[in-house]
N, C-alpha and C positions, 0 to 999 in steps of 0.2 A: 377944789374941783379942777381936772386938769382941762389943759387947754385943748377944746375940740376943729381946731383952725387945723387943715391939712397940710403938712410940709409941701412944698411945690418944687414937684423934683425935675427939671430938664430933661429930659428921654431923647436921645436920637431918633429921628423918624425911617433913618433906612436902617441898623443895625439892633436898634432895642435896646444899648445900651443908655446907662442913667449917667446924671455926672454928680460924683462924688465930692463936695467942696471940699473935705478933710478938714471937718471940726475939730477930730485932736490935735493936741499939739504933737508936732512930728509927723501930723498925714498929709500928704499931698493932693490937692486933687487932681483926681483921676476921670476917665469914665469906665465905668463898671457893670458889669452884668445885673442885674435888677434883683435877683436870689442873692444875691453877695451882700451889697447896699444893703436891701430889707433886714439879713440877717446879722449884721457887723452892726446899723443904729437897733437893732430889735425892735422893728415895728410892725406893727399892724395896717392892713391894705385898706383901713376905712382912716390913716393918720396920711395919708400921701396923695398927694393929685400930682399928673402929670404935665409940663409943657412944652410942647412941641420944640426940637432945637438939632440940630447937627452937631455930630462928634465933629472932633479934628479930623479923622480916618477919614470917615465917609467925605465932609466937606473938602479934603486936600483930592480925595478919588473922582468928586462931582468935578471940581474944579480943572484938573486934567483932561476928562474926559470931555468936556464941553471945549474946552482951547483945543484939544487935540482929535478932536473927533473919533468915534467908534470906527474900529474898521473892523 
């Protein structure tokens, strides 16, 4: 019987992208667009929950913009 526990994928909360851990050997993790991810492990949308987390991009763009203020 296969295992029906959800992989629990990290999602960016500002850009929507996933983070990729790079299971194979030779993958790096990444973060990834979510059509990418699903389609590269082939899964199915009832095998994955999400958890909320920030990319590097967004979190280095938050982090700037709050030290340096909006103008």
């Amino acid at each position: 019987m296969p295992d029906s526990t959800p992989r629990i994928i990290p999602m960016c909360e500002l850009c929507r992208r996933v983070y990729d851990h790079g299971t194979d050997s030779g993958h790096t993790s990444v973060w990834t667009h979510l059509q990418a991810y699903v389609t590269r492990h082939r899964l199915h949308a009832k095998q994955v929950a999400f958890s909320p987390s920030y990319c590097i991009d967004c979190k280095n763009g938050y982090t700037l913009a709050a030290t340096y203020g909006q103008h």
